[in-house]
N, C-alpha and C positions, 0 to 999 in steps of 0.2 A: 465399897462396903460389902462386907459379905454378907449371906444373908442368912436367916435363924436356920438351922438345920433342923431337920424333921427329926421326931421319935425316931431312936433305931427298932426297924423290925428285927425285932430277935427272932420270932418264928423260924426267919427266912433262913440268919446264920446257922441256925439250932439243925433245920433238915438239912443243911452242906455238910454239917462236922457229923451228924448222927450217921449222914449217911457211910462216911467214911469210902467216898471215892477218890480213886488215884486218877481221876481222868488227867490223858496226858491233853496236848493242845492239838489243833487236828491232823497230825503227822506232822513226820520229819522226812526228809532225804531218805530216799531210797537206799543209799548205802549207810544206814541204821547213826547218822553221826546227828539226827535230830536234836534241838534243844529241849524239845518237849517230847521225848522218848521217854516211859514208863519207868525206867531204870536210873531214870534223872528224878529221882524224887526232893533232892534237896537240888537249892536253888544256885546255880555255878556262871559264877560273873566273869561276864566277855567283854572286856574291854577296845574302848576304840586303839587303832594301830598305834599311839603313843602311849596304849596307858595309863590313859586319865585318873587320876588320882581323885578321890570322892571325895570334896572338897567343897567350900564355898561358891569357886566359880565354875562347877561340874553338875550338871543335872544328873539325879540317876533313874537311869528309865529302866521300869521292871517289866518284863515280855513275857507272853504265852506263845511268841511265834515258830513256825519250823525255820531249818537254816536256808532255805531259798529268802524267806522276807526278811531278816538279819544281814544277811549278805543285803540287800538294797537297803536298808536302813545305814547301815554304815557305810556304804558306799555313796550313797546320797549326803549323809553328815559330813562326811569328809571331804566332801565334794564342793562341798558350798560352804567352809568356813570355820566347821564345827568341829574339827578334830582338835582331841585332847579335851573338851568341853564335855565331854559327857561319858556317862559309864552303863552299860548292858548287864542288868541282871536275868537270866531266863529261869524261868517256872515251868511246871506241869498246869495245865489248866485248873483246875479245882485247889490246889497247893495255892497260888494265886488269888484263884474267888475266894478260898478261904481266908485269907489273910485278908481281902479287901474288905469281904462284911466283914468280919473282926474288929479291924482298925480302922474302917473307917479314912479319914482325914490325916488320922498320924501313923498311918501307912509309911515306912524310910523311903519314897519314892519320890520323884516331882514331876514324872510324867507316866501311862500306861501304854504300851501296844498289847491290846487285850479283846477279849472275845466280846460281841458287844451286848450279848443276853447279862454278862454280868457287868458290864458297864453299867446299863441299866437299872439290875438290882441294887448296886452300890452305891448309886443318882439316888434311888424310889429311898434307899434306909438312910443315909446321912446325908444328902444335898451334898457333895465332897469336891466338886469338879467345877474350874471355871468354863464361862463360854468361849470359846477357841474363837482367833482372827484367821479365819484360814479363806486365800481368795478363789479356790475353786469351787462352783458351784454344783452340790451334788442333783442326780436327775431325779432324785425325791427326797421329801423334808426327812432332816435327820434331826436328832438333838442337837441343841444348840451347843453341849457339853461335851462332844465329840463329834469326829469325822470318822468315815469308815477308810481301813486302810486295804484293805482287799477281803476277798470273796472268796473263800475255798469251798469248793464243788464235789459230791463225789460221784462214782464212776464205777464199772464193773470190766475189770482185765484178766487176761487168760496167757498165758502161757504156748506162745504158736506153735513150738516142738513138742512141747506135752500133751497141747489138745491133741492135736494130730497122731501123734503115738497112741495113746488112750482111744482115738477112734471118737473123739466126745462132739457134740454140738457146742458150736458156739451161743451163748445163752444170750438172750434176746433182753430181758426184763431181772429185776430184783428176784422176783417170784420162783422163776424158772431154780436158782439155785436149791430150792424146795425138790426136787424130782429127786426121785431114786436114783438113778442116773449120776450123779454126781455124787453121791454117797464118798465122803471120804476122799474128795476132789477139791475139795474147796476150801479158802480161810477166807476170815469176815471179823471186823473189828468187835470188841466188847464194850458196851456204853458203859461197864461199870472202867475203863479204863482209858476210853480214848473217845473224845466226845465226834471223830470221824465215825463213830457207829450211828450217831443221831441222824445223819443225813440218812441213812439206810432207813431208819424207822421211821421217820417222816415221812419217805416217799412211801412204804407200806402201808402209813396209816391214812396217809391221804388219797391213795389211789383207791386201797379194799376194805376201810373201816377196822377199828381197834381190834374189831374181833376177830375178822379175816388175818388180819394185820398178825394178830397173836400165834393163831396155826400157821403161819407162814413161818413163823420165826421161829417156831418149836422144829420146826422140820429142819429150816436151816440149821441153826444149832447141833441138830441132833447129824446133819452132813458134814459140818466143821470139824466137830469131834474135838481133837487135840488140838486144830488150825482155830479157835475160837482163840484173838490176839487181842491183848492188853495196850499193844501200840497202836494208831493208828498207821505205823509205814509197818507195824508186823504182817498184814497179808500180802504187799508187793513184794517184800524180801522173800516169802515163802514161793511165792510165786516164779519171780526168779531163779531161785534152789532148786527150785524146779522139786518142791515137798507140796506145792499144790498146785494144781492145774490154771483153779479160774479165785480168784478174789473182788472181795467190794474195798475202795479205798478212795484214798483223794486223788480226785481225774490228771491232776497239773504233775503228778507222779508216774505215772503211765503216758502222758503225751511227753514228758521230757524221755524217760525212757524208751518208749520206741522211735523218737526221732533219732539218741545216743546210740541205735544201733541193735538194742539189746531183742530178745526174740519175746517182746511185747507185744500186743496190739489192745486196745480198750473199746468199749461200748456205753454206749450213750443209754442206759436203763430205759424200757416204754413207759414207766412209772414218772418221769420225770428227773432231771437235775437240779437238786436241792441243794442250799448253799447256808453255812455259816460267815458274817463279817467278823474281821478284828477290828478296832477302831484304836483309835488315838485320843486320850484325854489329857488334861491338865489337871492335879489334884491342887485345888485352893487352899496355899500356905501364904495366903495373904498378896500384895503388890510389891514384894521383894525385887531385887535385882534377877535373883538365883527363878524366881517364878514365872518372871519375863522370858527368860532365859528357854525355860521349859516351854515359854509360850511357839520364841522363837522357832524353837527346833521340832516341833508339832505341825507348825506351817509348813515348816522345810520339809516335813517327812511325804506331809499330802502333795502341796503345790511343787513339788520338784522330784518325788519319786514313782510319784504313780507310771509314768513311761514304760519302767524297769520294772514295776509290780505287774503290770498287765501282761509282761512277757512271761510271769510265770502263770499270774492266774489270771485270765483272757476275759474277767466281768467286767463290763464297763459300769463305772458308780459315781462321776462326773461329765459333765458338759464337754461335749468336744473329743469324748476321748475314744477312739475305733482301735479297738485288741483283733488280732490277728483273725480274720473270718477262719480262717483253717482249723482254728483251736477253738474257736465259740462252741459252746454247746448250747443243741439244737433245740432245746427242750428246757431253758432254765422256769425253772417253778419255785414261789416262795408258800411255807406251808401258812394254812387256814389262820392259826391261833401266832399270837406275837409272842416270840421264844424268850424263855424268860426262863430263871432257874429252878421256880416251881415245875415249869412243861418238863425241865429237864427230869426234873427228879419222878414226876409221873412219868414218861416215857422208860426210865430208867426201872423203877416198878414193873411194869408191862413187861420191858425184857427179862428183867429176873425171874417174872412166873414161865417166860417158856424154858427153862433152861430142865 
C-alpha cells in the first residue's frame, strides 16, 4: 500500500523555477561530450545498445549523470540481463530538480540516477519513492528511498607546460587562486550553471566562514574573468587549451587525465575534498510489473556496478569496497549543514553577490 503523500512544498519548487538556473550535473568528460553539459539543456535519450523501445516492458531512467557513470550503468545493465529492458534519458541537473518538484509522482520516469540533495527535496514534498531492496550495505544510514551511486569530489589542476612557461606556483589551497598572481590564470566553475561550483564553496565556507568565504570569491571571480564556466568540465577543457593555466573541477577528471598522458597534474585543496552523491531511486507507480522491473534494475545498478564506479570515482560508500589507494583523496570532508536545495540556493545567493 502506498502511503498518504505529504502537502507539496511549493516554496521549495517556487525558489528552483524563480531562480531560473541552468545547473548542469557535476561534469561531463573532459572531451566536452558530457550529458549534463550546459549546452544540453533539453533532455536527449541514450538508449541501451538495442534500442529499447519505451514501452511496457522498458523502464525509463531519467539521469543527471556525466558520461563516465552512463557508460557503467549500461555496461552493468547489459551485463547482467537488462539489455533492451530499459531506456536513458539525460538532464542537466536543475532541468531535472525541476521537473521532479513539479511532478512529483507522475514524473514520465520509473527510476532516477540523480543528485541526492534533490532526491531528498522530492522525498521531503511528495513522499514519491519506494524503499529499494538493494543488498549492499552502505557504511552510513542512508534513506531507505535510495542508494548512493557514487561520489564526485572536486579538485584543483594546473596545466604542467603552462605553469611552468608562466613561471607560476603551483597553488596549494582553494584560497590561494584569490592572489594577484594568478590574475587572468585561471577558470572555476559557476553555481548559477554547474553545481561542481558547490564543492568549491563549500570548502571556502567551511574552512574561513561565509564572510571570508565571500572576499575569497570576489577575488577569484574577479581572476576568472571570462574563464568563469557554465559547465562543470568548462575549466579542465580550458585548461587543457591551454587558455588557462590552473582550474577547480571534478578530481576523477584530472586523475583520468594525467594518467591518459595529457600535461595535467591536480592537487588535493588544504581546505578539504568535498563531495556531492548521485543516488538511485524507484519513483512509486504502484506494485506493477514495469515497477519491479525498476526495482530490479536499481539493485543491479548498486550491487553489481559499484566495482566499475570506484574506478572512476575512488569514494568508498559500501561495506567491503577498497577504491584504488593511489586515487583516494587524502582529505575527503562532508560539509557542516545537510545539502539540500534550499543550501543550494543560499550558497547560490552568496556567489552572485561576489560577482
Amino acid at each position: 500500500m502506498k502511503k498518504a503523500k505529504c502537502k507539496p512544498l511549493f516554496s521549495i519548487t517556487a525558489a528552483i523555477l524563480a531562480a531560473g538556473m541552468v545547473l548542469t550535473g557535476c561534469g561531463g568528460s573532459s572531451s566536452g561530450s558530457s550529458a549534463s553539459s550546459s549546452a544540453d539543456t533539453q533532455a536527449k535519450e541514450q538508449s541501451s545498445a538495442d534500442s529499447a523501445s519505451s514501452d511496457a516492458d522498458s523502464v525509463v531512467i531519467y539521469c543527471n549523470s556525466d558520461d563516465e557513470a552512463l557508460e557503467v550503468i549500461k555496461k552493468t545493465l547489459d551485463a547482467n540481463g537488462f539489455e533492451g529492458k530499459y531506456t536513458i534519458s539525460t538532464f542537466g541537473t536543475s532541468e531535472l530538480g525541476g521537473k521532479m518538484l513539479a511532478e512529483g509522482e507522475n514524473l514520465e520516469a520509473d527510476l532516477l540516477c540523480m543528485s541526492s540533495f534533490y532526491i531528498d527535496s522530492a522525498q521531503e514534498q511528495y513522499n514519491m519513492f519506494q524503499d529499494l531492496n538493494v543488498e549492499s550495505q552502505p557504511l552510513q544510514d542512508w534513506p531507505t528511498y535510495y542508494r548512493p551511486m557514487l561520489a564526485n569530489q572536486g579538485a584543483l589542476f594546473y596545466n604542467t607546460e603552462e605553469l611552468e612557461a608562466e613561471g607560476l606556483d603551483v597553488p596549494t589551497s582553494i584560497k590561494d587562486l584569490a592572489k594577484d598572481e594568478y590574475a587572468g590564470k585561471i577558470s572555476v566553475p559557476d553555481i548559477t550553471g554547474s553545481s561542481t561550483a558547490w564543492l568549491m564553496i563549500q570548502a571556502l565556507i567551511d574552512a574561513y566562514g561565509e564572510d571570508e568565504a565571500k572576499d575569497i570569491l570576489t577575488a577569484i571571480y574577479k581572476n576568472a574573468g571570462d574563464n568563469l564556466e557554465d559547465a562543470g568540465s568548462g575549466p579542465i577543457k580550458k585548461v587543457l587549451a591551454g587558455e588557462a593555466v590552473i582550474g577547480f573541477g571534478l578530481r576523477h577528471q584530472a586523475v583520468k587525465d594525467k594518467a591518459d598522458g595529457e600535461p595535467i597534474d591536480y592537487v588535493d585543496p588544504s581546505e578539504g575534498d568535498f563531495s556531492l552523491t548521485e543516488g538511485v531511486a524507484v519513483i512509486d507507480h504502484g506494485d506493477d510489473a514495469k515497477t519491479q522491473l525498476a526495482q530490479d534494475i536499481a539493485s543491479c545498478i548498486i550491487d553489481k556496478g559499484r566495482t566499475d564506479m570506484l574506478s572512476y570515482y575512488p569514494v568508498a560508500l559500501y561495506e567491503g569496497e577498497e577504491p584504488d589507494s593511489e586515487y583516494v583523496a587524502p582529505n575527503a570532508k562532508t560539509f557542516s549543514e545537510p545539502l539540500t536545495v534550499d543550501l543550494l540556493q543560499k550558497h547560490t545567493d552568496l556567489s552572485e553577490s561576489c560577482k
